[in-house]
C-alpha positions in Angstrom: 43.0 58.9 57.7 46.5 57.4 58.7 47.3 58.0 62.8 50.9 59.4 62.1 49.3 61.9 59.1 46.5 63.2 61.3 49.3 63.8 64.4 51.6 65.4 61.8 49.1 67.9 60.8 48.2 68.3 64.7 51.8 69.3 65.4 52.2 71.6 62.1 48.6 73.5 63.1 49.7 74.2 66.6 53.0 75.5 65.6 51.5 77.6 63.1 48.5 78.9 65.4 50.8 79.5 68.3 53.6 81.4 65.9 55.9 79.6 67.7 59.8 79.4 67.2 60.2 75.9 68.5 57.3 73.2 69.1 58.5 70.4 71.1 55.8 67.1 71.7 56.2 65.1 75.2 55.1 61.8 75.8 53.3 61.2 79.1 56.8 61.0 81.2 57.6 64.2 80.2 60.2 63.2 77.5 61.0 64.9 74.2 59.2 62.8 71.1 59.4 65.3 68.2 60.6 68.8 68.0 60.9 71.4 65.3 61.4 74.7 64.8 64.5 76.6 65.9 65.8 73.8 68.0 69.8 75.1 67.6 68.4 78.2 70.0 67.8 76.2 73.0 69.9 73.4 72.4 73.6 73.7 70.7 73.5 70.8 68.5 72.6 67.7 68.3 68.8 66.5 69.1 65.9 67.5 71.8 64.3 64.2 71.2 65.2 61.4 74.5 65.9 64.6 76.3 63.6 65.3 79.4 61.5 68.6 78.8 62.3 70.4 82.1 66.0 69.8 82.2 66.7 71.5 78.7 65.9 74.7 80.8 68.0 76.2 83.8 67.7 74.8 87.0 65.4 77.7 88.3 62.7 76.9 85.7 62.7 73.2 86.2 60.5 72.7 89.3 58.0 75.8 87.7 57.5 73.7 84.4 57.4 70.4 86.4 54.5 71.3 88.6 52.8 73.0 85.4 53.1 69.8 84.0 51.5 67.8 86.5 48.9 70.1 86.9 47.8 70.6 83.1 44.4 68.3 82.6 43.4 66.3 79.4 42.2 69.8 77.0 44.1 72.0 78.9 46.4 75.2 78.4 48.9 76.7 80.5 50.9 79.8 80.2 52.6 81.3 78.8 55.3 81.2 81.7 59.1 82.7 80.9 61.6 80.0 80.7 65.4 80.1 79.8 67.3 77.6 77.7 70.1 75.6 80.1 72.5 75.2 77.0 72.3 78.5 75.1 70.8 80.8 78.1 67.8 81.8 75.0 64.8 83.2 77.1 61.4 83.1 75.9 57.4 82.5 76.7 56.6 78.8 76.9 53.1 77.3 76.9 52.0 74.2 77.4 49.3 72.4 75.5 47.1 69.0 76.0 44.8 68.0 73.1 41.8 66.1 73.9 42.1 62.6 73.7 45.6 62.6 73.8 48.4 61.4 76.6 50.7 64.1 74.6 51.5 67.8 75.5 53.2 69.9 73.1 55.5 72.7 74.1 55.3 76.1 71.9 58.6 78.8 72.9 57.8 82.4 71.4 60.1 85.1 71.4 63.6 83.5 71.9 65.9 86.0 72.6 69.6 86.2 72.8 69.5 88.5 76.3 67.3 86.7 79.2 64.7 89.2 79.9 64.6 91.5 82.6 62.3 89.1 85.0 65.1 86.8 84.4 67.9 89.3 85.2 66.2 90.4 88.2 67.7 89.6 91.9 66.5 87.1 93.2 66.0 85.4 96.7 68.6 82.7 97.0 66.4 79.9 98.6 63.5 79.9 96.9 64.9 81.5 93.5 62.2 84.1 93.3 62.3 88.0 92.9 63.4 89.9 95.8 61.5 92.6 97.4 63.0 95.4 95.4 62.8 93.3 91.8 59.0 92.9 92.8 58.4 96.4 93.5 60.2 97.5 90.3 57.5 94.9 88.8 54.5 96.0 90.5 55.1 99.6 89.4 55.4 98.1 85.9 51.9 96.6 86.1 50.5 99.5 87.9 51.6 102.0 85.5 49.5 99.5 82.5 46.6 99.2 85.0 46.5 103.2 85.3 46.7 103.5 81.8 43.7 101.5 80.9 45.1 98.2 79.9 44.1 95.0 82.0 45.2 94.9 84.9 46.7 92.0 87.4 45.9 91.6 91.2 48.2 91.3 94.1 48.0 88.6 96.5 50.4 88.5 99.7 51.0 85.0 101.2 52.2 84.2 105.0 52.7 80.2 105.6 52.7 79.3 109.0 53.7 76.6 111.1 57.4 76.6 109.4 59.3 77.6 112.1 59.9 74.2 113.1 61.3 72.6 110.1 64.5 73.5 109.1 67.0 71.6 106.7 66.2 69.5 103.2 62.2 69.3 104.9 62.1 72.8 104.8 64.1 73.0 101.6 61.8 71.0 99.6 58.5 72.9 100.7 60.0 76.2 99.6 61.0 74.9 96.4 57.9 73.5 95.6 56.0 76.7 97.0 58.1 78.8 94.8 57.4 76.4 91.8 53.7 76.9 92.6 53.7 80.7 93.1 55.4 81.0 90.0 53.0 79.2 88.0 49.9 81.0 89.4 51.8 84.3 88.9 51.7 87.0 85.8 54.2 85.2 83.1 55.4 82.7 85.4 57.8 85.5 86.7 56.2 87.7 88.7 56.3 86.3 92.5 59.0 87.2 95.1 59.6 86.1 98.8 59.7 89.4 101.1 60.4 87.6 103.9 60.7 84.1 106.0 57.7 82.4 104.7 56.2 85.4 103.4 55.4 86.1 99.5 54.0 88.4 97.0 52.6 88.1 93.3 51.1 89.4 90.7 48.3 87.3 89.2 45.1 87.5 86.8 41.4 87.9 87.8 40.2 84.8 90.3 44.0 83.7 90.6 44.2 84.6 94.1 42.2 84.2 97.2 40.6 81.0 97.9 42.0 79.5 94.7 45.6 80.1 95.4 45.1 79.1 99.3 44.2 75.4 98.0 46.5 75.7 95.4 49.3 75.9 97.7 47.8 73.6 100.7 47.7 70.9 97.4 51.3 71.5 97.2 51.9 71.2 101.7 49.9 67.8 101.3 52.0 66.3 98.7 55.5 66.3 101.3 55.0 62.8 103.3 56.2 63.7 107.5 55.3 66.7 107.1 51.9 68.7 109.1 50.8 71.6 110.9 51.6 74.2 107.9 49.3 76.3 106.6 48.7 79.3 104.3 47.0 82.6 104.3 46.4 84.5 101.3 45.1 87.6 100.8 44.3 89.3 97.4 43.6 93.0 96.0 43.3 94.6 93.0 45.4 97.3 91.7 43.2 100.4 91.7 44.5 103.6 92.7 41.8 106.0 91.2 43.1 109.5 90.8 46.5 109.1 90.1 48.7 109.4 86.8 50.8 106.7 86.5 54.1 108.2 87.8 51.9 109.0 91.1 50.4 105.9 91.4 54.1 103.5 90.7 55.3 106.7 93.4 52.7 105.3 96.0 52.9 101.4 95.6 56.3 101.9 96.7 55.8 104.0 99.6 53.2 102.1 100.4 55.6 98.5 99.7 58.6 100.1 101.4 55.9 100.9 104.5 54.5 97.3 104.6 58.1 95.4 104.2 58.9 97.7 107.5 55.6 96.3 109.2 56.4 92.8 108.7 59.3 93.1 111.3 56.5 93.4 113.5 54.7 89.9 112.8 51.5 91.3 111.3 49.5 88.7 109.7 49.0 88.3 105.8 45.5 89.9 106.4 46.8 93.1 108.2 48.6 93.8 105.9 47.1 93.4 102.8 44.2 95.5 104.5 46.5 98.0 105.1 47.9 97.6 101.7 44.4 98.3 100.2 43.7 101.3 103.2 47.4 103.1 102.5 46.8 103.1 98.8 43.9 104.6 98.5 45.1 107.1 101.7 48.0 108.2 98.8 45.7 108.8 96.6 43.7 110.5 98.9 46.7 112.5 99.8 47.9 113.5 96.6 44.0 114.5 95.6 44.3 117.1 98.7 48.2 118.2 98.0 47.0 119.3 94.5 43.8 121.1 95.8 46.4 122.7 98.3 48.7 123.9 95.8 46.1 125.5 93.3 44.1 127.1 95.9 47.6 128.6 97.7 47.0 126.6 101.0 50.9 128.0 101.6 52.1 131.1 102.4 55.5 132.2 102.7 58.5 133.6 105.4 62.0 134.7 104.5 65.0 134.0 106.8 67.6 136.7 106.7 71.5 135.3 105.7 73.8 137.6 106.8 77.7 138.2 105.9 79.8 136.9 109.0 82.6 139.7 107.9 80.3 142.8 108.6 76.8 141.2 110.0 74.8 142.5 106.7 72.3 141.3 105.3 73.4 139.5 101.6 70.2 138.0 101.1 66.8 136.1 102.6 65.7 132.3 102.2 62.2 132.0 100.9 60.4 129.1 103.4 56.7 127.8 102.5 54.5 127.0 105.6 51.3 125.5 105.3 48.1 126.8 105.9 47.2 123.1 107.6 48.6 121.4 110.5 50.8 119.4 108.1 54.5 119.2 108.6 55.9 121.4 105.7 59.2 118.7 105.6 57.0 115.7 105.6 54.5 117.2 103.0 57.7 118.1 100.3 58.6 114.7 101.1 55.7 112.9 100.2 55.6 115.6 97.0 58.8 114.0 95.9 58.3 110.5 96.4 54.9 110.8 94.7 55.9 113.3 91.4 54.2 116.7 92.3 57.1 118.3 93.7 56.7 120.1 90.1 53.8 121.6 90.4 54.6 123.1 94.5 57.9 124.8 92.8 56.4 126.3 90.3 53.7 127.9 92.7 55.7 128.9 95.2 58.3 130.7 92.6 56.0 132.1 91.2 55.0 133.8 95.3 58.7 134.5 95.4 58.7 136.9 92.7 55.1 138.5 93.5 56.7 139.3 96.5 60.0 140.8 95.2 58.0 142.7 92.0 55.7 145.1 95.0 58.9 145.7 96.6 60.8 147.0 94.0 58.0 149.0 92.5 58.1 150.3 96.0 61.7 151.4 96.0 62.9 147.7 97.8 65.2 145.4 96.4 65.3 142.4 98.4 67.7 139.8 96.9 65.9 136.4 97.5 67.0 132.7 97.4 64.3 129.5 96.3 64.1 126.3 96.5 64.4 123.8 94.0 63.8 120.3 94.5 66.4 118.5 92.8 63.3 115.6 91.4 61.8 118.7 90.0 65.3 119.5 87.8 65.1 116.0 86.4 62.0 117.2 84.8 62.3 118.5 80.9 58.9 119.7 81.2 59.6 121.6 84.4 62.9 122.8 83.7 61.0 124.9 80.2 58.2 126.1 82.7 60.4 127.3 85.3 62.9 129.1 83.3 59.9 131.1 81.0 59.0 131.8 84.3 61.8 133.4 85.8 63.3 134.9 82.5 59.8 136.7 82.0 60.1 138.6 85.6 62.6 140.8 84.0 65.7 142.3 85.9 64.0 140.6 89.2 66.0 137.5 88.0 69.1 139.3 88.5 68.0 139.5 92.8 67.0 135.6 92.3 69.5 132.5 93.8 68.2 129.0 93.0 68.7 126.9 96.4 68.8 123.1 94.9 68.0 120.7 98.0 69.3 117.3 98.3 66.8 115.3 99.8 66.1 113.4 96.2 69.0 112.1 94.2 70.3 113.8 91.2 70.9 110.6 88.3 72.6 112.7 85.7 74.8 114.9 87.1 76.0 116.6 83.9 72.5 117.2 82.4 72.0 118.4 85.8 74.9 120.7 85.5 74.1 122.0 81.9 70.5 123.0 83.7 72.1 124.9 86.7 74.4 127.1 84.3 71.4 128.2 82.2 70.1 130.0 85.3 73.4 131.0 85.6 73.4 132.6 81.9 70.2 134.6 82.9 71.3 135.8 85.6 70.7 134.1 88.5 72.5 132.6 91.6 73.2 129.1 92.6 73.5 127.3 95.8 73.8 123.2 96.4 71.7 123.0 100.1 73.0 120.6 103.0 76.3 119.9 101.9 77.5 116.9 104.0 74.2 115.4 105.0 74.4 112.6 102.1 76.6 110.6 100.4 76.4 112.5 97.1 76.8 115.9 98.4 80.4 115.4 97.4 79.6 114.0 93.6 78.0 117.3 93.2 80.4 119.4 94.3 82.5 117.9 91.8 80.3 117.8 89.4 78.3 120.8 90.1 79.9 124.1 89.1 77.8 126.6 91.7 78.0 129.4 93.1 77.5 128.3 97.0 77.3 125.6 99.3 75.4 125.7 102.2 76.3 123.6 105.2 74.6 120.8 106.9 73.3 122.4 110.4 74.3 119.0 111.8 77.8 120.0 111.8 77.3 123.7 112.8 75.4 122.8 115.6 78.3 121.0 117.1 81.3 123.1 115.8 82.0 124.5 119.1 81.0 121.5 121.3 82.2 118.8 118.9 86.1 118.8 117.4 85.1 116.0 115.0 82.3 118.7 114.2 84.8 121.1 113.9 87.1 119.5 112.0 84.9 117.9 109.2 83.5 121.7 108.7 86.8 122.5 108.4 87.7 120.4 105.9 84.4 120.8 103.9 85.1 124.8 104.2 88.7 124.2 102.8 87.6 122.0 99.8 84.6 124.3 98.8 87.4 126.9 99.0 89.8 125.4 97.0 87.2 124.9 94.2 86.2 128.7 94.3 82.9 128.3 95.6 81.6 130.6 98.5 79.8 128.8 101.8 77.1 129.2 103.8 76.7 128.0 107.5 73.0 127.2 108.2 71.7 126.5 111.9 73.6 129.5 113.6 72.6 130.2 116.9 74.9 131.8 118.9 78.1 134.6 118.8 80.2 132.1 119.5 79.4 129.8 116.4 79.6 132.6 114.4 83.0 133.9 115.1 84.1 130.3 114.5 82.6 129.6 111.5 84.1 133.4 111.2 87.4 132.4 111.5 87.5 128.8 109.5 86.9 131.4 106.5 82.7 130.7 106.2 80.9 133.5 103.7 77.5 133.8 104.7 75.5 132.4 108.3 71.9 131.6 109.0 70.1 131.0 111.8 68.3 132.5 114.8 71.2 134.2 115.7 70.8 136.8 112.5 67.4 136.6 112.6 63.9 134.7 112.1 61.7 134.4 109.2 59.3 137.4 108.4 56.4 138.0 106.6 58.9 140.1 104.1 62.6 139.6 102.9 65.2 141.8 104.2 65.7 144.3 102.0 69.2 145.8 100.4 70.2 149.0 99.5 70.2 150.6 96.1 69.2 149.1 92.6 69.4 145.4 91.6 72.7 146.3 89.9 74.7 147.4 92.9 76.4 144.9 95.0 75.2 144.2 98.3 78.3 141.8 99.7 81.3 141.1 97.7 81.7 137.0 97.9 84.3 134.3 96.8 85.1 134.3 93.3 83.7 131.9 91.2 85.7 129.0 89.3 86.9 130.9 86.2 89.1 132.9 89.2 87.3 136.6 88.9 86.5 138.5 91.6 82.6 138.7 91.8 79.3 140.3 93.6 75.8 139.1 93.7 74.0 142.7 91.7 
């Protein structure tokens, strides 16, 4: 059969086997022979063929599909790997293909797109052009969540090279580029490795990708720089397999974990440290969150309630619900790690549903505490929590009426008008609303804006040093005098002494808390008379009426 027929076909089965958009054949420098296929997409006009593979791609794929080239053998296959187009910025998977007995390698590119893709988008490191540490992390949670879910999963290796610190300039230059290029091509999709630190790096890779293999992949790469000696590498790989926790958990604890070992590498820990403390910490969160969840169904919390007093007359408008753990465990740090991992959920729910136990024997006994609860604000971002906890209260009746939601600040609220929609159906049935620890973050004041609440309580930084402090005093002020101005009544946390309290008095504060009123109990304070009479009348509300929590 003729040479050129029996190539043709060659070219036309692996286009058609690989479903590919464009197939481009090389000749054994790496220039373009032949190409068909959607050409116009990676190139604007004219021809591929003359052209040099790599450079029809951006400048940070180059050296990636370079060192894949040199390292594909006679029968081989590489990637796919994602590449972008130089001339038209098309992304898409390229693999690399060379026939036996032939010098050629043909090029397939599947899934050209108009957008790059998000690897491609990602930040980046500026001198080695991989991910960052916080496009990596975003990453590794991607993967994680597939491996939880039963799909293959990809292992992490972390890589420390040593015996750098004494090159510096284009030496040093051209190692990293070439490490990079080699990282990239041993990792997931050619995409998935990032540089978390001077000569320190992190990727996601298939089975038997890591470990020995990528240590004398990359000491192939040190010996090919001429003048160049003493550097080493040390790799360390694990797999990624939290057992135990959903996905959300499990993305939740790689990046406590990640955020904990970026920290740690400040401290010069070898590559082996930390990957064994990668491996120990992960399967410690799992660990943890297996004991949180046996802590929360079998009520390892019991709860105390901090009187909040009116500073006009000294009574008592209502009390703050506080959990306390049964175990030795810092309440603050365990809601903490609740949030970060996703079971904040399931501790709100329980200890609501203690807040109104408590509040339904003392009414049937003739009691009618009014009672505020926490809400995280992670939990409120749930739909599925927002249903549970609302059935909840609405089923306890005219309870609801003695109820104030207390949302705390310590995780960020995303969408602040869904948010709001949320806080004015507890409204509708009833309920009271206060935003907790206005003025210890950033978005304390988005929410005031775009919160529509009933109170705000105080950071007890600034009451702390209102009488000591006249920057204290003045911000408090201020924050007193804008809360004010949008109708919404205030309450000063942290009080401790008369003094404090006739000040915060005085710059026209509602409510105080604080040892000064009182410490938690094993009950809430009670009030006088039936949920429908007012107990202290309190700053109107927006819509300008006059109004009392009953």
């Amino acid at each position: 059969m003729d040479i050129a027929v029996t190539n043709e076909r060659e070219r036309f089965l692996t286009f058609a086997f690989a479903a590919a958009d464009v197939l481009i054949e090389l000749d054994a420098n790496g220039d373009v022979v032949y190409a068909t296929g959607a050409t116009p997409r990676i190139l604007d006009g004219g021809s591929l063929v003359g052209s040099r593979f790599v450079d029809l791609f951006v400048p940070a794929d180059r050296a990636l599909l370079a060192y894949v080239l040199g390292e594909l053998a006679e029968g081989g296959r590489r990637g796919p790997v994602d590449v972008t187009a130089a001339a038209t910025a098309q992304c898409g998977a390229c693999s690399l293909i060379r026939t036996p007995g032939s010098d050629r390698t043909r090029a397939v590119l599947c899934g050209l797109k108009a957008r790059r893709n998000a690897a491609a988008d990602a930040n980046r490191d500026p001198r080695t052009g991989l991910l960052d540490a916080e496009a990596f992390r975003e990453m590794a949670e991607r993967e994680l969540r597939l491996s939880v879910a039963g799909e293959e999963g990809l292992q992490l290796s972390m890589v420390r090279l040593t015996g750098i610190e004494n090159l510096s300039g284009a030496p040093l230059q051209g190692l990293l580029d070439s490490v990079a290029a080699s990282l990239r091509a041993i990792s997931a999709n050619g995409n998935a490795a990032a540089c978390v630190g001077a000569g320190r790096f992190a990727l996601l890779h298939e089975e038997g990708a890591g470990g020995d293999h990528l240590n004398a992949q990359l000491q192939t790469t040190v010996r090919a720089f001429d003048g160049i000696s003493g550097v080493g590498s040390d790799a360390r790989t694990m797999a990624l397999e939290p057992a135990g926790l959903s996905p959300d958990q499990a993305c939740a604890a790689l990046r406590h974990v990640l955020d904990q070992l970026e920290r740690a590498t400040e401290g010069g820990l070898g590559t082996g440290d930390l990957a064994d403390a990668l491996s120990e910490r992960l399967a410690g969160a799992a660990a943890r969150v297996s004991a949180a969840r046996s802590l929360i169904k079998d009520g390892g919390f019991y709860l105390v309630y901090q009187p909040i007093v009116s500073l006009e007359d000294g009574l008592v408008h209502h009390s703050e619900a506080l959990a306390r753990l049964t175990s030795k465990e810092n309440v603050f740090e365990f809601v903490r790690f609740a949030e970060e991992v996703g079971f904040i959920t399931d501790f709100d729910l329980a200890v609501s549903r203690s807040v109104l136990d408590s509040m339904g024997k003392l009414s049937r006994g003739g009691l009618w505490p009014h009672v505020a609860v926490n809400l995280s604000a992670r939990s409120l971002q749930s739909d599925a929590f927002v249903e549970r906890i609302l059935r909840l209260y609405t089923g306890a009746g005219s309870i609801v009426r003695q109820l104030m939601i207390e949302v705390t600040e310590s995780y960020q609220i995303a969408d602040l008008e869904r948010a709001n929609a949320i806080l004015q159906t507890f409204r509708t049935n009833g309920m009271r609303v206060c935003l907790d620890d206005f003025g210890a973050g950033a978005a304390a004041f988005h929410y005031i804006r775009g919160f529509d609440v009933d109170y705000v309580k105080l950071d007890g930084a600034f009451v702390q040093g209102v009488c000591s402090s006249e920057r204290d005093a003045a911000v408090l002020r201020s924050m007193v005098d804008l809360c004010r101005s949008v109708k919404t009544a205030t309450i000063a946390e942290m009080v401790e002494s008369a003094e404090q309290a006739a000040l915060l008095r005085d710059f026209g504060v509602t409510l105080g808390q604080g040892f000064h009123f009182g410490r938690p109990a094993s009950e809430p304070s009670p009030s006088p008379g039936a949920p429908e009479t007012p107990i202290v009348r309190v700053a109107a509300r927006r819509k300008g009426t006059t109004e009392s929590w009953g």
